[in-house]
C-alpha positions as CSV (number, residue, x, y, z in Angstrom):
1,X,136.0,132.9,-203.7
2,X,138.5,135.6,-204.5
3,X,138.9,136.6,-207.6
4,X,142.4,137.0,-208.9
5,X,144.1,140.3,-209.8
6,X,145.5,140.3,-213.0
7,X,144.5,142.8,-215.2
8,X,143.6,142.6,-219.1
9,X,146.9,143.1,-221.7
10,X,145.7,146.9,-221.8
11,X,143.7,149.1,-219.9
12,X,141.9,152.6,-220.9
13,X,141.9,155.6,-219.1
14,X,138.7,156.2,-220.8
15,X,135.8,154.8,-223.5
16,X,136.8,157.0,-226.4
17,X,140.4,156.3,-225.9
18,X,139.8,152.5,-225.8
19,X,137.8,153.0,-229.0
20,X,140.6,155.1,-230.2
21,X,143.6,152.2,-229.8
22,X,141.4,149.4,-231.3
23,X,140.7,151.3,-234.1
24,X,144.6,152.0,-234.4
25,X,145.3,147.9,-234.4
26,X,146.9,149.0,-231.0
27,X,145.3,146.0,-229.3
28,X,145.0,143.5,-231.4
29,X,144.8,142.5,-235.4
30,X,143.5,145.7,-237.8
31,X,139.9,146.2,-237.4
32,X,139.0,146.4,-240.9
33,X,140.0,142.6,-241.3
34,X,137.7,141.6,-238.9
35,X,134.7,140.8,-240.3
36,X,131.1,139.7,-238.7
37,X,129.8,136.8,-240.0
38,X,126.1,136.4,-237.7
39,X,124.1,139.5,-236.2
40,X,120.8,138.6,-234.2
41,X,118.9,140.4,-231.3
42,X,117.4,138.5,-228.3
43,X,114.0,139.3,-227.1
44,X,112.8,138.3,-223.7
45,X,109.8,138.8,-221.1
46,X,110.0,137.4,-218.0
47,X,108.3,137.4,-214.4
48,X,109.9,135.0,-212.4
49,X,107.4,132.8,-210.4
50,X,106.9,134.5,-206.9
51,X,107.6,138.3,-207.8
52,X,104.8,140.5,-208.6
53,X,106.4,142.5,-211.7
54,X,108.2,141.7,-214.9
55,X,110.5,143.0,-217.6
56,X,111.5,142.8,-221.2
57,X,114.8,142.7,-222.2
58,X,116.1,143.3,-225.7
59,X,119.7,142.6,-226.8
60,X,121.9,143.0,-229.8
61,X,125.0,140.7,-230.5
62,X,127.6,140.1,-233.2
63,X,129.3,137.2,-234.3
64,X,133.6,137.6,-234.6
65,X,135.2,134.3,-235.3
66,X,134.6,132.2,-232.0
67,X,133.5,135.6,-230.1
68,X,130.0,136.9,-229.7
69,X,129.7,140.7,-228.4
70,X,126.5,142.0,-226.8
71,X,124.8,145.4,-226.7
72,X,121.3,145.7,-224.9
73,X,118.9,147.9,-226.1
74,X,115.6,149.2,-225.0
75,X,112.8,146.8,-226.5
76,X,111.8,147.7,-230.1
77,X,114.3,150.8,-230.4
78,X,116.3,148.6,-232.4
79,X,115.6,148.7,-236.6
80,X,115.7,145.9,-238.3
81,X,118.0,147.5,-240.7
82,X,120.5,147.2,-238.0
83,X,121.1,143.6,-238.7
84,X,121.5,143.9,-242.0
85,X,124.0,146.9,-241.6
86,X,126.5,144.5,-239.4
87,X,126.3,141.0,-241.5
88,X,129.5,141.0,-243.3
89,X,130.9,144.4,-242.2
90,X,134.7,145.0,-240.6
91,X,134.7,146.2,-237.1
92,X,136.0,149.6,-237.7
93,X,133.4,150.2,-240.4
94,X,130.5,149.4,-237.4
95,X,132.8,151.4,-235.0
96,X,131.7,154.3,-236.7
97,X,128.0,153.0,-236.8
98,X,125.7,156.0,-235.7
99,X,123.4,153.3,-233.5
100,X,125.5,153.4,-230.6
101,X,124.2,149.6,-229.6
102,X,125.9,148.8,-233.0
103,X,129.2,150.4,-232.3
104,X,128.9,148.7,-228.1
105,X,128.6,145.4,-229.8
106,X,131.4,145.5,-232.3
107,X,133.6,146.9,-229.6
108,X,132.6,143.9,-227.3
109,X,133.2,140.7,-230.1
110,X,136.6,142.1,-231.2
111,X,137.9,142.4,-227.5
112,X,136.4,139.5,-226.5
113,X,138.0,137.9,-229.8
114,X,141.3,139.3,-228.8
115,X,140.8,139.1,-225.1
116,X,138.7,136.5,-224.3
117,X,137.1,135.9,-220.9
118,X,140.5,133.1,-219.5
119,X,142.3,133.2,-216.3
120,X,145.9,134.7,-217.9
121,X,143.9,137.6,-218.7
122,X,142.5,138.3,-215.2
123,X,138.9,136.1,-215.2
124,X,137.6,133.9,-212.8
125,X,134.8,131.8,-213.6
126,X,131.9,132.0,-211.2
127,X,129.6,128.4,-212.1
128,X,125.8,129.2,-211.8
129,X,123.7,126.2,-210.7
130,X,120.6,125.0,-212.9
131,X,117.4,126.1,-212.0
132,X,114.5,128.1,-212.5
133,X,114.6,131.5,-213.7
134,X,114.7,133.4,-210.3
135,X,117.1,130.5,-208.8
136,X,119.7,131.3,-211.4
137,X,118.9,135.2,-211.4
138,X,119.8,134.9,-207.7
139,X,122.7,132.9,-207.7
140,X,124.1,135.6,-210.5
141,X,123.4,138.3,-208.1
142,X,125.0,136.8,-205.3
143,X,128.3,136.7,-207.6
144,X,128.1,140.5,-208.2
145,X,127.0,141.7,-205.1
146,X,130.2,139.7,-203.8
147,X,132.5,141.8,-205.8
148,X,131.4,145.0,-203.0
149,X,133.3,145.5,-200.1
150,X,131.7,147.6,-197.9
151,X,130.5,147.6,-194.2
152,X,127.1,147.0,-193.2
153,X,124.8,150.3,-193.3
154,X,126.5,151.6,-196.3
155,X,124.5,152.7,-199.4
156,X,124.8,151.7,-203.0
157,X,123.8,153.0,-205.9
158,X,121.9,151.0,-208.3
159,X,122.3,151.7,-212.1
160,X,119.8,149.3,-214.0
161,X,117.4,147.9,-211.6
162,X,117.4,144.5,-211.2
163,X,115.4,143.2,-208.5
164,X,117.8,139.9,-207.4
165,X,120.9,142.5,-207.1
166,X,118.6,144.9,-204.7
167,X,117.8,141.4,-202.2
168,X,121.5,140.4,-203.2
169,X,122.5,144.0,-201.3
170,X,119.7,144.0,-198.5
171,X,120.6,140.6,-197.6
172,X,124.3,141.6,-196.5
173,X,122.8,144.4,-194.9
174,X,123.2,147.5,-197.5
175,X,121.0,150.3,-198.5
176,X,119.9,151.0,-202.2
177,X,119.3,153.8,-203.9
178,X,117.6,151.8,-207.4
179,X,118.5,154.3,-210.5
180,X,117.1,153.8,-214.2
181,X,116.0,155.9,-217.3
182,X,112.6,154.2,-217.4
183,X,112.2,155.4,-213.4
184,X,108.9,153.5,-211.4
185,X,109.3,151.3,-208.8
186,X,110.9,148.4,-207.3
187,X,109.4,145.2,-206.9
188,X,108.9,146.4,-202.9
189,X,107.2,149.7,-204.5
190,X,110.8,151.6,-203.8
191,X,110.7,154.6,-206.1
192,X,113.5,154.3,-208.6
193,X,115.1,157.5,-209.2
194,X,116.4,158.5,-213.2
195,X,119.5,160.6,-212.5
196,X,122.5,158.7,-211.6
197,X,125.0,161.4,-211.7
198,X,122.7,163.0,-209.3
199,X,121.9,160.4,-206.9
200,X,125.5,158.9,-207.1
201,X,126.7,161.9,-205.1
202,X,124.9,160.6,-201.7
203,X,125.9,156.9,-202.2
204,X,128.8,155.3,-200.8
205,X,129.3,153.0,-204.2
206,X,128.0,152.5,-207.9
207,X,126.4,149.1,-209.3
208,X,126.2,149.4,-213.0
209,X,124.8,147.7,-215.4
210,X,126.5,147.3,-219.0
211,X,124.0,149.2,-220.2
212,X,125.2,152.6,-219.6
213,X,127.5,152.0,-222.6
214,X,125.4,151.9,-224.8
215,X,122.9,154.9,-223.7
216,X,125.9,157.2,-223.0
217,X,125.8,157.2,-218.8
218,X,128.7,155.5,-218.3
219,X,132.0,158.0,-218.8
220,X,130.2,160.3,-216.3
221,X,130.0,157.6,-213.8
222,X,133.3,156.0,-214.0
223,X,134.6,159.5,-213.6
224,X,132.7,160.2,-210.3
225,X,133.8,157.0,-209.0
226,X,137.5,157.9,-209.9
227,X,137.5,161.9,-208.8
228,X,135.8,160.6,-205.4
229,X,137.9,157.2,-204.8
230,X,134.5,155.0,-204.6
231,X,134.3,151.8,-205.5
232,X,132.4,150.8,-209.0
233,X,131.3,147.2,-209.6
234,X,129.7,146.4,-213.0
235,X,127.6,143.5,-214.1
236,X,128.3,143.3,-218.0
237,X,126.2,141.4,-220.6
238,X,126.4,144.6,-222.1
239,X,130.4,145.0,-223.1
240,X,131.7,142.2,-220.8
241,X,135.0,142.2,-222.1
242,X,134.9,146.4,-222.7
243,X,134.1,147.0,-219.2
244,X,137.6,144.9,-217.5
245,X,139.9,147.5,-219.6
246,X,138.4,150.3,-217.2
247,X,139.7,148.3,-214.4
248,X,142.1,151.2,-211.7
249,X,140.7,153.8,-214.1
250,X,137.1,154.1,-212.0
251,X,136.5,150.6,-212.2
252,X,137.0,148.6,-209.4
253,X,135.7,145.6,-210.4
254,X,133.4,143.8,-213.2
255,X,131.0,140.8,-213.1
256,X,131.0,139.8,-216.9
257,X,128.6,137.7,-218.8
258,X,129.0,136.9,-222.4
259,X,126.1,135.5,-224.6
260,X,124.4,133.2,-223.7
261,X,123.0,134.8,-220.8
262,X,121.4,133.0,-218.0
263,X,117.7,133.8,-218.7
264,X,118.3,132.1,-221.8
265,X,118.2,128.1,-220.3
266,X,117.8,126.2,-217.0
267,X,121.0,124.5,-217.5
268,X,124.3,125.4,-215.3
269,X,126.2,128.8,-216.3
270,X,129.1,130.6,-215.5
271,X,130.2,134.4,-215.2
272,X,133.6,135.7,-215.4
273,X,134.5,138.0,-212.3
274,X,137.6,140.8,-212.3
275,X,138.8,142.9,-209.7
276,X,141.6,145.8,-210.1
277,X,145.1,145.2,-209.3
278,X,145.2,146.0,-205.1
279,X,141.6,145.7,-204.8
280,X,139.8,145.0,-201.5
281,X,139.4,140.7,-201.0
C-alpha cells in the first residue's frame, strides 16, 4: 500500500518553531483555551512469548477534547506530581512545563485535536490484525519498516531499539546499526550503540522512535538527515501528530500511533502512515 502524499495544513522547519506558532494561535484555536480535562501514565512489562529478553515501557498522555497526546518516558522518571500539574491546565501553560514529557504531550493532544490523524490531512490507516503480543508487534513493524526505500545491503540506523523493527529490516535484507540511551544488547546479543549523532554518520538512513522528542535527540537528527539528503522514517507514539509537521524538513516519512497503542489489547488496530510530498513509493 502506498501511502498518499498530502501533507499536514502546516509544516515546521524545526521543533521550536512549531512550538513557537502553536503558542501564537498560528495553527489552530489559542492555546490558553484549551484545557486538559484527564492526565494518566501507562505502565507496561512485556516479553513476548518466544524472545529471550523484555522491556518496560512507561508513557504519559493528556486528554484535549476528543484527542489524547502521548509522551514516553523512561520508567519511574516521571513524578507523580506531574499528573496533578496537567489536570485542568491550558496548553500554553504546560507548553512552558519544565518536564519536557509534559510539554511533548501537550504539544501532541492539541495538534492531534486540531489535526487529527484523517486522510484530507495526509494519513493512511494501516489495520493491524488481532493477535498476540509479538503477532501484533510484528505486523506494526512491517508497516514502518515499509515506509524505507532503500536497496538491499544498505544500513539503517536504529533510534530506540525495538526488536520486531530490527527482524522487520533484516528480513528485506538491511543492516542495523541498533542505537539507545540505555545501550546493551539486542535480542541476537548485537551491541547497541548510545550516540546517534555519532553512529548516524555511517548509516545510509535513520529509524526513530518518538521518543527523541521528549529526551532532546531529535533536532540533531532531523538536521543530519536534512544537511545529508538521507531519508528519516519515524515510528510515533511519542508525538504522532508532532512528528508529520516535520515532513520535507528532515522527515521523510512517519508511522504514527496514537493512544491506545497496540501492546495495550489483542484486538485489531490501526496506525496512521505519512510520507513527504515527492517521496520515494
Amino acid at each position: 500500500m502506498t501511502p498518499v502524499t498530502v501533507p499536514p495544513t502546516t509544516s515546521c522547519r524545526t521543533y521550536d518553531d512549531l512550538v513557537a506558532r502553536v503558542r501564537a494561535g498560528a495553527l489552530g484555536p489559542d492555546p490558553r483555551t484549551q484545557r486538559i480535562a484527564v492526565a494518566f501514565t501507562t505502565r507496561q512489562a512485556v516479553r513476548h512469548d518466544g524472545r529471550g529478553t523484555g522491556y518496560r515501557n512507561e508513557v504519559l498522555s493528556l486528554r484535549l477534547a476528543e484527542a489524547v497526546g502521548s509522551c514516553a518516558v523512561e520508567p519511574g522518571e516521571l513524578p507523580d506530581s506531574a499528573l496533578d500539574d496537567c489536570v485542568g491546565a491550558d496548553v500554553a501553560r504546560l507548553l512552558e512545563h519544565p518536564l519536557a514529557a509534559v510539554r511533548v504531550a501537550a504539544l501532541d493532544a492539541y495538534l492531534t485535536h486540531v489535526t487529527p490523524h484523517t486522510p484530507d490531512h495526509g494519513a493512511q490507516a494501516v489495520a493491524l490484525p488481532a493477535g498476540s503480543s509479538l503477532e501484533k508487534s510484528e505486523a506494526r513493524a512491517r508497516a514502518v519498516v515499509e515506509l524505507l526505500d532503500l536497496p538491499a545491503g544498505a544500513t539503517v540506523l536504529v533510534v530506540g531499539v525495538v526488536n520486531s523493527l530490527l527482524a522487520a529490516l533484516r528480513s528485506r535484507g538491511l543492516g542495523y546499526v541498533p542505537c539507545d540511551l540505555k545501550g546493551g544488547v539486542t535480542e541476537w546479543g548485537e551491541p547497541v550503540v548510545t550516540d546517534a549523532l555519532a553512529a548516524a554518520e555511517g548509516c545510509d538512513a535513520l529509524l526513530v522512535s518518538g521518543m527523541t522528542l521528549g529526551n532532546g535527540t531529535f533536532e540533531p537528527l532531523r538536521a543530519h538527515a536534512l544537511r545529508h539528503g538521507k531519508q528519516l522514517v519515524t515510528f510515533a507514539q511519542t508525538g504522532s501528530a508532532v512528528l508529520p509537521r516535520f515532513l520535507g524538513h528532515g522527515v521523510s516519512a512517519v508511522c504514527a500511533e496514537p493512544y491506545p497503542f497496540f501492546w495495550l489489547d489483542g484486538g485489531p488496530g490501526v496506525v496512521h502512515r505519512y510520507r513527504a510530498a515527492g517521496g520515494a513509493r
